[in-house]
N, C-alpha and C positions, 0 to 999 in steps of 0.2 A: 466691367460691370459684374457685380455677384449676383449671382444667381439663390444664394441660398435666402432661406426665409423661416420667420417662425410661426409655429402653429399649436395651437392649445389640443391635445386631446380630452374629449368629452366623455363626462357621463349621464343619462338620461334617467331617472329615475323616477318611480313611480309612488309619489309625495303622499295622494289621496284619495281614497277613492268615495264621494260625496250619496251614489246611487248603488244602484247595482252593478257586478260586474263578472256581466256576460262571457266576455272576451275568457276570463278565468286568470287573470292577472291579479296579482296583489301588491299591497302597500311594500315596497322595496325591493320588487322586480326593476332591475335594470340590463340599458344593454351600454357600450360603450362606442363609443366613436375615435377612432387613433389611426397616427401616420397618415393622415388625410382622408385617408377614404375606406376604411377597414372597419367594419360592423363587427362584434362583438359580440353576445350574447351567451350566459353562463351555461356549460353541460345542463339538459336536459328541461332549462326553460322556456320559454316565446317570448316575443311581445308583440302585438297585436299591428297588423299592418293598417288598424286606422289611426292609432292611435300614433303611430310612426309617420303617418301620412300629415300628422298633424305640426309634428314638430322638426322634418325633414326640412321644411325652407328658413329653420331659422339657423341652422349648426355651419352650414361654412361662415357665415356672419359672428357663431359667435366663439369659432376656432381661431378669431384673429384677434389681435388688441383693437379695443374702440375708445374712443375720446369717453372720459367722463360724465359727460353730458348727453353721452346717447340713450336713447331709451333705452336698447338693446341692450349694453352695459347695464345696467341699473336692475332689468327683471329676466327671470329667470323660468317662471311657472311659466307652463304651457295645460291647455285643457285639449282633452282627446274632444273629436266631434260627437258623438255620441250622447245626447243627452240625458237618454237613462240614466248612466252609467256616470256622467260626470266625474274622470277620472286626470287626476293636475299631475303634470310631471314636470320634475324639476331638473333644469342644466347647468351641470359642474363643471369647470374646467380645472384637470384632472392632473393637468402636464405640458410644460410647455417642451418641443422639441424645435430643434433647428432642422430644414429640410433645406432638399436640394432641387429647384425647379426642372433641372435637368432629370430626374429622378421621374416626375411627373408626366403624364399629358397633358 
């Protein structure tokens, strides 16, 4: 049985911002997601832990391949909860790598 597998590294970025924006983030702050579980974020930026809270349950879903037909596949935008602020970010898949589950927990 192989244990390896592959997996899309992400990137999160920040598409729009509709309100104000509180947090202090702008239009093409990102951070990145890779090697499964490796947070990213560029020298001397943030991004904002609601706005990561927000799009945190969808990236191992969309680090994987999915059928055509899934929703997931198909959209991309994410809205921070914050309704001031009304800020979309958008998920890239950035890189596919092959991994090794034994590598993993």
């Amino acid at each position: 049985m192989s244990t390896h597998f592959e997996l899309y590294d992400l990137r999160i970025t920040v598409e729009a911002i509709e309100g104000r924006s509180v947090c202090g983030m702008q239009v093409g702050d990102y951070f990145e997601l890779v090697e499964s579980s490796k947070l990213r974020i560029p020298e001397g930026k943030h991004f904002c832990i609601y706005a990561l809270s927000a799009v945190l349950p969808l990236l191992a879903a969309k680090q994987r391949e999915l059928t055509a037909g899934d929703w997931l596949e198909r959209d991309s935008l994410i809205a921070c909860p914050d309704p001031d602020e009304r800020l979309i970010m958008r998920i890239e898949r950035i890189n596919k790598r092959t991994m090794n589950s034994d590598d993993l927990t």
